[in-house]
C-alpha positions as CSV (number, residue, x, y, z in Angstrom):
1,X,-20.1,-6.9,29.1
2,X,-17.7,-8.2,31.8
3,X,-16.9,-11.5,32.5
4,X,-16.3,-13.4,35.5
5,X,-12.7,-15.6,35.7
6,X,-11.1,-18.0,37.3
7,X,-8.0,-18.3,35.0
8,X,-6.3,-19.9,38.1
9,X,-8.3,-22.3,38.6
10,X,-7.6,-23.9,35.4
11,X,-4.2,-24.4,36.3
12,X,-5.0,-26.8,38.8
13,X,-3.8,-30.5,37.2
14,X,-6.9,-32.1,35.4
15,X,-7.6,-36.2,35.9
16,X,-8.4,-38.4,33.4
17,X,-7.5,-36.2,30.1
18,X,-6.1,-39.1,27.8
19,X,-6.2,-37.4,24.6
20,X,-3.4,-36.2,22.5
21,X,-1.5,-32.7,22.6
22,X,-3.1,-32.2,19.2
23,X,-6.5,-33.5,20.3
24,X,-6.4,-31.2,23.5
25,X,-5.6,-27.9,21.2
26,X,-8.7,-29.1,18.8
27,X,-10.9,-29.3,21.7
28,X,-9.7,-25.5,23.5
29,X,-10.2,-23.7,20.2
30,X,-14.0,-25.3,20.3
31,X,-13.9,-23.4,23.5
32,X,-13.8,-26.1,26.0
33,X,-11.8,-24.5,28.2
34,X,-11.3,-27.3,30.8
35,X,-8.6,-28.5,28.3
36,X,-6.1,-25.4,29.1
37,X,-3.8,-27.3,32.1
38,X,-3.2,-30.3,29.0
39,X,-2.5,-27.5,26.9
40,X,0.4,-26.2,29.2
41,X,1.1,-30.1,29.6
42,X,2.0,-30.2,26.3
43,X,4.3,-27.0,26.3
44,X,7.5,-25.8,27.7
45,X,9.1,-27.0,30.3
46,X,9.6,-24.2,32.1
47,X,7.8,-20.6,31.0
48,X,6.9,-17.4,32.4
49,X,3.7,-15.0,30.5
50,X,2.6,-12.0,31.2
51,X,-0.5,-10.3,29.7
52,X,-0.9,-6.9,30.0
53,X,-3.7,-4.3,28.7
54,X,-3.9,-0.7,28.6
55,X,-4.4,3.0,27.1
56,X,-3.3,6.9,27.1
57,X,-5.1,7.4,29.8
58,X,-5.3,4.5,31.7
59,X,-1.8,2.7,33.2
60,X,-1.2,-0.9,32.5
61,X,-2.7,-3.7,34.1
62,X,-1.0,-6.9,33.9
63,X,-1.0,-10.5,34.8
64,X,2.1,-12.2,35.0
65,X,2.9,-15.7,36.0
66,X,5.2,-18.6,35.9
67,X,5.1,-22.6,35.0
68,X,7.0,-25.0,35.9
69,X,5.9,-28.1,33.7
70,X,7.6,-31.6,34.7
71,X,4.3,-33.2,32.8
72,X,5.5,-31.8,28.9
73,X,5.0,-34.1,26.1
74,X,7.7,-34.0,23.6
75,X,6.9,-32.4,20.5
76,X,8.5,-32.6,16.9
77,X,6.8,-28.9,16.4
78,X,9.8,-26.6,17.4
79,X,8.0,-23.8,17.3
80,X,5.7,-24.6,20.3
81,X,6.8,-21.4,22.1
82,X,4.7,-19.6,19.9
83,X,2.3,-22.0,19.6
84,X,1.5,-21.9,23.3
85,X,1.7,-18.5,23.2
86,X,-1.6,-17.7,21.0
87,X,-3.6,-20.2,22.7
88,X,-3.1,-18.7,25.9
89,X,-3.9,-15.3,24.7
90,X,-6.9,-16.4,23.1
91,X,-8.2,-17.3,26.4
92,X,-7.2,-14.6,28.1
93,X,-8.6,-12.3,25.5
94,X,-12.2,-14.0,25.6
95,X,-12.4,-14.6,29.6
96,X,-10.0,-11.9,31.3
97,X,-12.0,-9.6,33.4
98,X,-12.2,-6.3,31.5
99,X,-14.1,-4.2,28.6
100,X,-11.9,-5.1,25.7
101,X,-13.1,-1.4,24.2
102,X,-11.6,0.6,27.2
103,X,-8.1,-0.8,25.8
104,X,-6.5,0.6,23.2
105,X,-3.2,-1.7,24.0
106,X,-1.8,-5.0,24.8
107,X,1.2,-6.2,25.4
108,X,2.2,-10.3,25.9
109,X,5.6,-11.5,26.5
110,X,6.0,-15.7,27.0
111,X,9.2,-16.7,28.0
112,X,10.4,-20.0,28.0
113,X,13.3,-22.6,27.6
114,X,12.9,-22.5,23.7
115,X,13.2,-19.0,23.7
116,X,10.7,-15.2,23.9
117,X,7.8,-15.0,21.8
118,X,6.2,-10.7,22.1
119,X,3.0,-10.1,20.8
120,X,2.3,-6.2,21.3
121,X,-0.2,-3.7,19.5
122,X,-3.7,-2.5,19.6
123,X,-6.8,-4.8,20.1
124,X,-7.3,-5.6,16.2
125,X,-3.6,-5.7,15.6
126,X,-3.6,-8.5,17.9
127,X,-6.3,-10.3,16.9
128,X,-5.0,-10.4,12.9
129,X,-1.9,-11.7,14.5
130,X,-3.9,-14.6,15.7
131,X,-5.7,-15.1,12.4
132,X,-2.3,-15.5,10.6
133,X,-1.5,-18.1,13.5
134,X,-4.9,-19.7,12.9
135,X,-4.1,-19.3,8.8
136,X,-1.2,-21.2,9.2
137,X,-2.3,-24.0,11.6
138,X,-5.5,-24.7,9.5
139,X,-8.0,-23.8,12.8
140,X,-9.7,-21.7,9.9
141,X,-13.2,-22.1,12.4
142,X,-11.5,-20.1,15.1
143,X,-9.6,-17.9,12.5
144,X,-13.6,-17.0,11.3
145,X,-14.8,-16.3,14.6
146,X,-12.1,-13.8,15.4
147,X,-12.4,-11.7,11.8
148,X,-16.0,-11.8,12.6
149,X,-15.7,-10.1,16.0
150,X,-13.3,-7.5,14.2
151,X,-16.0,-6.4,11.5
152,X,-19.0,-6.3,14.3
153,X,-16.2,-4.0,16.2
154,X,-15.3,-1.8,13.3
155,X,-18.2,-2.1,10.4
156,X,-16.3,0.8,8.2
157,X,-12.7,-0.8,8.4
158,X,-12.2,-2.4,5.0
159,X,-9.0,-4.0,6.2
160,X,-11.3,-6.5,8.5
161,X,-14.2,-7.3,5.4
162,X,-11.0,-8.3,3.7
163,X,-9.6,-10.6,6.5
164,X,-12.7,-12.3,6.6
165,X,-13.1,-12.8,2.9
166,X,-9.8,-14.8,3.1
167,X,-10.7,-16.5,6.0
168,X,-13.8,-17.3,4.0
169,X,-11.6,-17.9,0.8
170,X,-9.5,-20.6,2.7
171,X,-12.3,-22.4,3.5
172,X,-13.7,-22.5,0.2
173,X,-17.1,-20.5,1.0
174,X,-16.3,-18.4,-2.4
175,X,-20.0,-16.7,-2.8
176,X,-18.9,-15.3,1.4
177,X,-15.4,-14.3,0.3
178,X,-16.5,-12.5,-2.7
179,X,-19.3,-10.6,-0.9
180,X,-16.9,-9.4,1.7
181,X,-13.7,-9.0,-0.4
182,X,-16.1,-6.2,-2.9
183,X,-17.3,-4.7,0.5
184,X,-13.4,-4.5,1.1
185,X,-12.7,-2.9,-2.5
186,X,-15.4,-0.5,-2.6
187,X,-14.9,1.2,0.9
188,X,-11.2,1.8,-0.7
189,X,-10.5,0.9,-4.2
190,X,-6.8,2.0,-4.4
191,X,-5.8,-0.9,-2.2
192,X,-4.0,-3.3,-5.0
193,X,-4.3,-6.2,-2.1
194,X,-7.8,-5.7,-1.9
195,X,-7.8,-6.2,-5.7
196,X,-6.0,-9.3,-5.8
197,X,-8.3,-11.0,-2.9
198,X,-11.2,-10.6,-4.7
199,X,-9.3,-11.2,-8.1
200,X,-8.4,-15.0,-7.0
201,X,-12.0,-15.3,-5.3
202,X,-13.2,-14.7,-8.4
203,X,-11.2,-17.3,-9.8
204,X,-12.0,-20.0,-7.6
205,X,-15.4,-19.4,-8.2
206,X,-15.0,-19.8,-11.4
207,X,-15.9,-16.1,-12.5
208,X,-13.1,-16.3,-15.0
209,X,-14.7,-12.6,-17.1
210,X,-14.8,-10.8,-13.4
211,X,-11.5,-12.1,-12.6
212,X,-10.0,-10.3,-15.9
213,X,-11.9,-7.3,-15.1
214,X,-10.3,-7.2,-11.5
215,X,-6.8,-8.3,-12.6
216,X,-6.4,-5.5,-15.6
217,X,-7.5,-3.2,-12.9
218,X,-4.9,-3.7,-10.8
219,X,-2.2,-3.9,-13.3
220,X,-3.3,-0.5,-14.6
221,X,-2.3,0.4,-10.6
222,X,0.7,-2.5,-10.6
223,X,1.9,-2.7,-13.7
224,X,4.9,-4.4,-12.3
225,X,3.3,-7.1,-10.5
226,X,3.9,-10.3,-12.8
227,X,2.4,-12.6,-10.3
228,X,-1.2,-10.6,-11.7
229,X,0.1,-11.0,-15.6
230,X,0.8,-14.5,-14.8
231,X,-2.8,-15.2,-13.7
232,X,-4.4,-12.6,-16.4
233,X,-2.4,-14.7,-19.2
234,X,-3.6,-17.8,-17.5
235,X,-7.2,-16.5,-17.1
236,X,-7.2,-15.5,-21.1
237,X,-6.2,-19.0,-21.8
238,X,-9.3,-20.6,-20.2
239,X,-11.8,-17.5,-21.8
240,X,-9.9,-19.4,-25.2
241,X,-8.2,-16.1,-26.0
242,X,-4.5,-17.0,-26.8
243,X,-3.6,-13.7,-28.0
244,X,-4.6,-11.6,-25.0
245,X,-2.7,-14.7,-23.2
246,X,0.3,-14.0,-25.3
247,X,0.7,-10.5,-24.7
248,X,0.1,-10.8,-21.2
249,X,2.6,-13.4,-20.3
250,X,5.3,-11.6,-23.1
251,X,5.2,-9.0,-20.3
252,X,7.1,-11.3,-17.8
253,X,10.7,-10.9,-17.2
254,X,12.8,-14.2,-18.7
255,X,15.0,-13.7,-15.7
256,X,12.4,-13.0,-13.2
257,X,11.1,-16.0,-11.3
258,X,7.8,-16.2,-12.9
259,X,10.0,-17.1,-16.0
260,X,8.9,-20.8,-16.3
261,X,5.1,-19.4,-15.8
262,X,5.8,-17.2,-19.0
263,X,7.2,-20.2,-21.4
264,X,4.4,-22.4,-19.9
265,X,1.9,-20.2,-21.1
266,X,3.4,-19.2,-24.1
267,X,3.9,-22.7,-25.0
268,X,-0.3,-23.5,-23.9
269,X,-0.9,-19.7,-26.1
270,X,0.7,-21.1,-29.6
271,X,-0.9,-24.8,-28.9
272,X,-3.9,-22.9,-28.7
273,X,-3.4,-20.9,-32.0
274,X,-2.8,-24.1,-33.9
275,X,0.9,-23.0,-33.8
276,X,2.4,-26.4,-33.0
277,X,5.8,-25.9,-33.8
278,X,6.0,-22.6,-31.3
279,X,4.5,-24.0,-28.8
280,X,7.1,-27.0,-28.6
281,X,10.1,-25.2,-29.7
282,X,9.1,-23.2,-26.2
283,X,8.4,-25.8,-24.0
284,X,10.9,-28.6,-25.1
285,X,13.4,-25.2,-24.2
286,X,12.0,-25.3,-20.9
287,X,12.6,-28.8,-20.2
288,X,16.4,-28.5,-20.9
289,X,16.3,-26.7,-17.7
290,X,13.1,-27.4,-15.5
291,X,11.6,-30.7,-15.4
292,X,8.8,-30.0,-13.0
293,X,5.4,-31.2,-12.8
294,X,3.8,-28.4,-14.2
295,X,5.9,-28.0,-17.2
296,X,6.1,-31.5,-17.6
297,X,2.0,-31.2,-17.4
298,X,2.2,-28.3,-20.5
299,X,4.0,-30.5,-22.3
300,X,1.5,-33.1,-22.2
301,X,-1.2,-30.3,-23.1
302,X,0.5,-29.4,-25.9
303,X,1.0,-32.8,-27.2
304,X,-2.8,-33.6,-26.6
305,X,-3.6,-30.7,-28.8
306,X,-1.4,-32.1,-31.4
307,X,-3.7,-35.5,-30.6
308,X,-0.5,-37.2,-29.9
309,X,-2.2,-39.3,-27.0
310,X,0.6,-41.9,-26.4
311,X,3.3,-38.5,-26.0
312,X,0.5,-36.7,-23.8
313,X,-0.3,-39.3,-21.2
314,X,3.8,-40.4,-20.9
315,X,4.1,-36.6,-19.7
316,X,1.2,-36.6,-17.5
317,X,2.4,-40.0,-15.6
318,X,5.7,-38.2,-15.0
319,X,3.9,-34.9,-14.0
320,X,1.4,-37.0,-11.9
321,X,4.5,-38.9,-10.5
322,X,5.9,-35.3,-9.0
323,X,2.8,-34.7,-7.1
324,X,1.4,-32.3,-9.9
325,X,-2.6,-33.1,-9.1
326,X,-3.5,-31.4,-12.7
327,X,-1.6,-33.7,-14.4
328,X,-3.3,-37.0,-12.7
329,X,-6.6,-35.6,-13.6
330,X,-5.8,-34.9,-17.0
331,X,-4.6,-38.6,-17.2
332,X,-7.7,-39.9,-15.6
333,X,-9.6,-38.2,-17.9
334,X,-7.9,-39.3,-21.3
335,X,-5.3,-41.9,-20.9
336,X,-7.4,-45.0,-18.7
């Protein structure tokens, strides 16, 4: 269905809009719409945008025009040009007058003192652009809404049940994001990216014997991908068996740069197999070199195993100290 527009309209300067740049953004991506002048307050100073949609058989149809914006509230975010560029295609995209189906093209350019931002490509190459904008500016609501549209516009494209199931995944609805991310691997189980969605849903939901089942599947595919040992060797650890753990992570690379992964769980592997002088010949190795939180946080572990509580918590207040959030719970829980 068409819709009627007045995108003009809403460039006309609004009165008594107090709130903040950030505030205003919130408020447009709930759809009120009013907002979209404060928007362009908060942009650019001076930019031009043209939005243009078409096909093979129909010519382009395009609207262009220009700002000049002596209202613009400075911003820290430098990357404002593209910013202002995605909200202003999603409204165009939701309220310009024409049958987004008939278009099988669109093309955006939004020039502007900080530089050109392009946006080009086919309806749902468009809109998965604007997810990955929404992805990385946490608007995860509007982010749904978009993947939704794509999969009630294409029900046999696995590629949009698996950018929902992340969208869903982000926002922690697990049970969603694994319903949509097995849609996504059973419509075309040779996509390894399909596999590890679902294989860190999984995961998060706790599934720890599905996850396995996912992540040796996609290694028999991948076998190079040490990012999937990592999390199989890790996953083996928690199902309490340290040998599949062992031979998993023995498969990393010592110069790759999941090497401090590997000596982590190696370390967390021999702890586990009441091997206590492995496990911190490995990691007290490791800490010559890499004093993070998360090796510093092994190193607790292991010391805990060893019931040497006084060793364990000093490693978890200096893990905890680095930001390492494991670590501070594993201190709340057996040093206080």
């Amino acid at each position: 269905m068409k819709k009627t527009i007045y995108p003009f309209v809403l460039l006309l300067p609004l009165i008594g809009l107090q709130t903040s740049c950030r505030e205003t953004e919130t408020q447009f991506l709930n759809k009120d719409t009013k907002t979209l002048e404060k928007i362009m307050e908060c942009g650019p100073l001076n930019y031009s945008f043209s939005f243009g949609v078409g096909n093979s058989q129909q010519p382009e149809k395009a609207i262009t025009f220009k700002v000049n914006n002596p209202k613009r509230v400075n911003l820290s975010n430098t990357d404002s040009c593209r910013r202002y560029t995605f909200l202003i295609v999603d409204y165009f995209l939701d309220e310009i007058l024409f049958d987004r189906d008939a278009y099988s093209h669109i093309n955006v350019v939004f020039t502007s003192d900080e530089g050109e931002q392009k946006i080009e490509g086919s309806y749902p190459e468009v809109m998965e652009s604007m997810i990955n904008y929404y992805f990385q500016n946490m608007h995860l609501d509007r982010a749904l809404e978009i993947a939704k549209k794509l999969v009630e516009r294409s029900p046999n494209d696995p590629d949009y049940y698996w950018i929902r199931g992340r969208v869903f995944y982000e926002m922690k609805k697990y049970r969603e994001a694994l319903s949509d991310l097995k849609k996504a691997v059973q419509m075309n189980p040779e996509k390894t990216a399909f596999q590890e969605s679902l294989g860190y849903a999984y995961v998060a939901d706790s599934s720890f014997t599905e996850a396995v089942g996912v992540f040796t599947k996609l290694l028999d595919k991948d076998f190079q991908n040490e990012e999937a040992s990592i999390e199989l060797a890790w996953l083996y650890l928690q199902l309490n068996l340290p040998d599949e753990a062992l031979k998993r992570a023995n498969d990393i690379s010592s110069i790759s740069e999941w090497a401090g992964a590997k000596y982590r769980l190696q370390s967390m592997a021999y702890a586990k197999k009441n091997q206590p002088d492995s496990a911190n010949a490995i990691i007290s190795r490791l800490l010559l070199t890499d004093s993070s939180g998360a090796t510093l946080r092994v190193a607790g572990n292991v010391k805990l195993m060893e019931k040497k509580l006084a060793l364990a918590c000093d490693y978890f207040t200096k893990a905890a100290l680095l930001g390492d959030q494991e670590a501070l719970q594993l201190h709340a829980k057996n040093c206080n």
